[in-house]
C-alpha positions in Angstrom: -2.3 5.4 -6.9 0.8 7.3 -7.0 3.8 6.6 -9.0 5.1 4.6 -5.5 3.1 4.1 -2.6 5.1 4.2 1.0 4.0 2.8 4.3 6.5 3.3 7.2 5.7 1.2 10.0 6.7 1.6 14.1 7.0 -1.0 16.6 8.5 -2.5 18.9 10.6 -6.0 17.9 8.1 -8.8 18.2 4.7 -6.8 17.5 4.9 -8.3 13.4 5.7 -4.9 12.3 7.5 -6.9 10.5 5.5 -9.6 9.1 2.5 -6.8 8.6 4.9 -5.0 5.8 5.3 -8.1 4.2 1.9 -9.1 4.3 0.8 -5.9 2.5 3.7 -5.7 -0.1 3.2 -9.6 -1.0 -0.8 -8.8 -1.2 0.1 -6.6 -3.5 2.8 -8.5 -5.6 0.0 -11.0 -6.2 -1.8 -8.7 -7.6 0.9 -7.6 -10.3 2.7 -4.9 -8.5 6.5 -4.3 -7.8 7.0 -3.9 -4.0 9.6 -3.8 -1.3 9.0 -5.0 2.2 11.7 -4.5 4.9 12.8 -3.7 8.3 15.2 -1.4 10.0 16.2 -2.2 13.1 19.9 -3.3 14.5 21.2 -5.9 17.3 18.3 -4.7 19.5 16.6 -7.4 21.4 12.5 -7.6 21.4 10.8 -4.5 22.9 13.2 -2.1 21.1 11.7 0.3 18.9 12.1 -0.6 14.9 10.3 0.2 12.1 9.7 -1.4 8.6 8.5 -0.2 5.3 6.2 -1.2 2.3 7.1 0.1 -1.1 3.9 -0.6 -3.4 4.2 0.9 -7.2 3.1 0.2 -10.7 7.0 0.4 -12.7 9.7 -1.2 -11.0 11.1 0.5 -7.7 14.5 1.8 -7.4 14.9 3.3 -4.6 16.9 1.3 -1.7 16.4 3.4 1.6 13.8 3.7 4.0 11.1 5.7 3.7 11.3 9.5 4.2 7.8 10.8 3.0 5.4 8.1 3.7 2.2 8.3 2.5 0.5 6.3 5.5 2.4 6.0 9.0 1.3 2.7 11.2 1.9 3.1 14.7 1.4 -0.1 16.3 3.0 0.5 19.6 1.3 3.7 21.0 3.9 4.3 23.6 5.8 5.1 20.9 4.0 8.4 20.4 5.9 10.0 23.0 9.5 8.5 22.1 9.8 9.7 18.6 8.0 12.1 15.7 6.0 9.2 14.4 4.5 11.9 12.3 8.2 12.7 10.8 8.0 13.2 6.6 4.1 12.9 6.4 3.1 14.7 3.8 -0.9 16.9 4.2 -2.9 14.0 2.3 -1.0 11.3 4.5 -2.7 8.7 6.8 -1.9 8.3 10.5 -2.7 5.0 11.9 -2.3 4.2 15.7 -3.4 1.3 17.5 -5.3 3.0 20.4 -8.9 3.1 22.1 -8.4 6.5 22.0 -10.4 9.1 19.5 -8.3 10.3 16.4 -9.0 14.1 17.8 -6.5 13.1 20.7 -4.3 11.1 19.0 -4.2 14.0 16.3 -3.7 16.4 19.2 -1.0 14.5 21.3 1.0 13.8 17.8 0.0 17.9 16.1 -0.4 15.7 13.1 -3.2 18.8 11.8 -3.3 17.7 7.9 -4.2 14.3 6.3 -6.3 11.7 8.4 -5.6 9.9 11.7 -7.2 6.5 11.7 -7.3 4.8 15.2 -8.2 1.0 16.3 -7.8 -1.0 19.6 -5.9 -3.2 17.7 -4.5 -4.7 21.2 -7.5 -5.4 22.3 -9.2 -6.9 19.2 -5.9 -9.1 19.4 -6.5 -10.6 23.3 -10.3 -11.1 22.2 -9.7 -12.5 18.9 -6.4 -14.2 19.1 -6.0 -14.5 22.8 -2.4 -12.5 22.7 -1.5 -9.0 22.5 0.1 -9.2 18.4 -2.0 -5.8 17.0 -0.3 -6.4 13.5 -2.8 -8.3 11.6 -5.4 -6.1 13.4 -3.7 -3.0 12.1 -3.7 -4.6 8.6 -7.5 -4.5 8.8 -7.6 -0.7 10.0 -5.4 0.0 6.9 -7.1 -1.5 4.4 -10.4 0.2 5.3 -9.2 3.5 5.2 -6.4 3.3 2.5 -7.5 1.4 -1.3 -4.3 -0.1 -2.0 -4.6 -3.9 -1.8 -8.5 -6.2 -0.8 -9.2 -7.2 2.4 -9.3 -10.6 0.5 -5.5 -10.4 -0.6 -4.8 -9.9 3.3 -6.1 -12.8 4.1 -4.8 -15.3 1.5 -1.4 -14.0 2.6 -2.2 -15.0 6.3 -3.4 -18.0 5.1 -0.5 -18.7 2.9 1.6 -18.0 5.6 -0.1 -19.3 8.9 -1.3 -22.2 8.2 1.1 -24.9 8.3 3.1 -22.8 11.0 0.4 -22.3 13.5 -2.8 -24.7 12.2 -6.4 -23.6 10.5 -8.1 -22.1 14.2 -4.9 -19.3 14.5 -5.0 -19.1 10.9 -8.8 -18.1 11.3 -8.5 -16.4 13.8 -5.6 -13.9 12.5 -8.3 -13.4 9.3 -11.1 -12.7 12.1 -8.9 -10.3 13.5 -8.3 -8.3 10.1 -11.8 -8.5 9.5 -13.3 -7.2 13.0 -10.5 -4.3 13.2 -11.5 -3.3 9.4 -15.3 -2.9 11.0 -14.1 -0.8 13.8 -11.3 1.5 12.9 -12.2 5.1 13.7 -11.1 7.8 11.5 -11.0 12.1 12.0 
């Protein structure tokens, strides 16, 4: 890993862009790494565009701004492909994430993202199945974590777990971890 990993993540308010940037910075403080885990957004209402970031480094991380030059861009509102360069600071080795049924070859076309990898999973849909609502974050959690090494599929889910279950019970705990697991098996990547 790099001297500080950087995830930037775009949604819209009440997708868990959110709660996804947490999950995967606090995965990875468990594991002995320094992280930061925020959002940007102002007095918006849900719906509105936002994003969040994940800092994840070795040494302890100084910087307090958003992320410029991510090394991995989520996208879990697709629509947001065509409001604003999602692609914006990625460097050629960066990862492009979108939650989509559509191929990375059209995703990578629509965005001209032409370096790095784009990674897509129907993340929405895996959510309806799984969880029986359209929240594609801990879905997209799974699609990361297949594609990028940076914290277990394991450390995902003791986060959900530490997190979900006395809020929402053990069957959406379970089925938030089925989720992560089911999107990890069928993210597609070119």
């Amino acid at each position: 890993m790099k001297k500080i990993f950087e995830v930037r993540w775009h949604g819209r308010g009440g997708q868990g862009a959110k709660t996804a940037a947490q999950f995967l910075g606090e995965a990875a403080l468990d594991t002995g790494k320094y992280i930061q885990a925020f959002p940007e957004y102002g007095p918006e209402r849900a719906g509105a565009p936002m994003r969040s970031y994940t800092r994840i480094s070795d040494l302890p991380i100084t910087i307090h701004s958003g992320v410029t030059n991510p090394d991995v861009v989520v996208v879990i509102d697709p629509t947001l492909l065509d409001a604003e360069d999602v692609t914006e600071g990625l460097g050629e080795n960066g990862v492009l994430f979108v939650n989509t049924p559509e191929a990375p070859a059209v995703v990578r076309q629509k965005t001209k993202f032409s370096a790095g990898k784009v990674a897509t999973c129907d993340a929405t849909k895996i959510s309806l199945e799984v969880l029986g609502i359209p929240m594609p974050n801990t879905p997209m959690l799974g699609a990361l974590l297949k594609v990028v090494n940076v914290v277990s599929v394991n450390a995902i889910e003791e986060q959900i777990k530490r997190k979900f279950l006395k809020k929402m019970g053990q069957e959406k705990t379970d089925a938030n971890v089925k989720a992560v697991h089911r999107a990890f098996d069928e993210v597609k990547v070119g």
